[in-house]
C-alpha positions in Angstrom: 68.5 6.8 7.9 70.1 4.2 10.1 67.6 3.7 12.6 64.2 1.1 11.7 60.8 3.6 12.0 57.8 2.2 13.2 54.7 2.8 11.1 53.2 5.7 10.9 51.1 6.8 14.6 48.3 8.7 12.4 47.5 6.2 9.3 49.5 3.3 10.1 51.4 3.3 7.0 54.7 2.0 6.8 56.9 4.3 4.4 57.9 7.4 5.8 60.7 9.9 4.9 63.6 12.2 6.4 63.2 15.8 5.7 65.8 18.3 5.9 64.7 22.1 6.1 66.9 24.6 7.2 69.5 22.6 9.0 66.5 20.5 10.8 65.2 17.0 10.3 61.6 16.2 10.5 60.3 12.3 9.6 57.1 12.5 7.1 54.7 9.6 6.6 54.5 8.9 2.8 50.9 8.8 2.7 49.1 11.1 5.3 52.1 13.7 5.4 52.1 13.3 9.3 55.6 14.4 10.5 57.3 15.4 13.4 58.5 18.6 15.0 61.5 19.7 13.5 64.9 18.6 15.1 68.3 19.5 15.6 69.5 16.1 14.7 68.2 13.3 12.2 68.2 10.7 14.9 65.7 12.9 17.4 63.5 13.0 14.5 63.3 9.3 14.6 63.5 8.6 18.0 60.6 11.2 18.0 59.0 9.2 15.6 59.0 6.0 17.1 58.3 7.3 20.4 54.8 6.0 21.2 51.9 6.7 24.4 52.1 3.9 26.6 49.0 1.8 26.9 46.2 2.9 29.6 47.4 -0.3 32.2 50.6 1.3 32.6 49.4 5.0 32.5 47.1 3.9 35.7 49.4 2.0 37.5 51.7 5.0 37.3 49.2 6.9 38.3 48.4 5.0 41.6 52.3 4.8 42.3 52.3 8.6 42.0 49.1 8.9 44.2 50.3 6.6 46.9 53.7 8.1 47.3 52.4 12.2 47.4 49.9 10.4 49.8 53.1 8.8 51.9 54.6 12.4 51.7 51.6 14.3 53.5 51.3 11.1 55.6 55.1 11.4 56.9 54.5 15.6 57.2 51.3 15.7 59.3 53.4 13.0 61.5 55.9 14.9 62.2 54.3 18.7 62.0 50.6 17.9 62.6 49.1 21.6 62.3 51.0 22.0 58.9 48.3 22.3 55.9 49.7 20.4 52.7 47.7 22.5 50.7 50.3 22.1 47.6 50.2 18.1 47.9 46.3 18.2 48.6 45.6 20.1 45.1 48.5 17.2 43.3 46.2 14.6 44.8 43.2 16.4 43.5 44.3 17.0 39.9 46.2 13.5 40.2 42.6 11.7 41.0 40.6 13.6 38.3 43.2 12.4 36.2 43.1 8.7 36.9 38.9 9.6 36.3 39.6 10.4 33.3 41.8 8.1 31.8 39.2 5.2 33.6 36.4 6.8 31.7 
């Protein structure tokens, strides 16, 4: 393996292995056998690997950016066609908010 991995996401630990099965590449934690999906190419695994959520400050500010700019969208539509209903970008806002409930819960 080329690339550095990052501890393991489940247990923490810091050895973990390449596996090769059938033409794909999977990376296994050494101690809690936590792995990846399997992957066309060793360097996916890792990257899939090391690939980690990102924290909850910049989940909710994405969320707000994604909030205010469907809310822009039906703003700039009802301007411009007021008797339009924006029934798609009404239930995004909906599921969008319940969201942002969630992760603030």
């Amino acid at each position: 393996m080329s690339e550095e991995l990052k501890p393991c996401p489940f247990c923490g630990e810091d050895e973990a292995r390449s596996s090769l099965v059938c033409g794909e590449f999977a990376i296994m934690c050494n101690n809690c056998d936590g792995c990846t999906t399997y992957l066309d190419a060793e360097h996916e695994a890792i990257a899939a690997w090391n690939r980690r959520t990102p924290d909850l400050s910049t989940m909710r500010e994405a969320l707000d950016e994604a909030e205010k700019a469907l809310q822009d969208s039906k703003d700039f539509i009802l301007g411009q066609w007021p008797d339009v209903e924006c029934n798609t970008i009404d239930k995004a806002l909906a599921r969008l908010r319940s969201v942002r409930e969630v992760k603030n819960g």
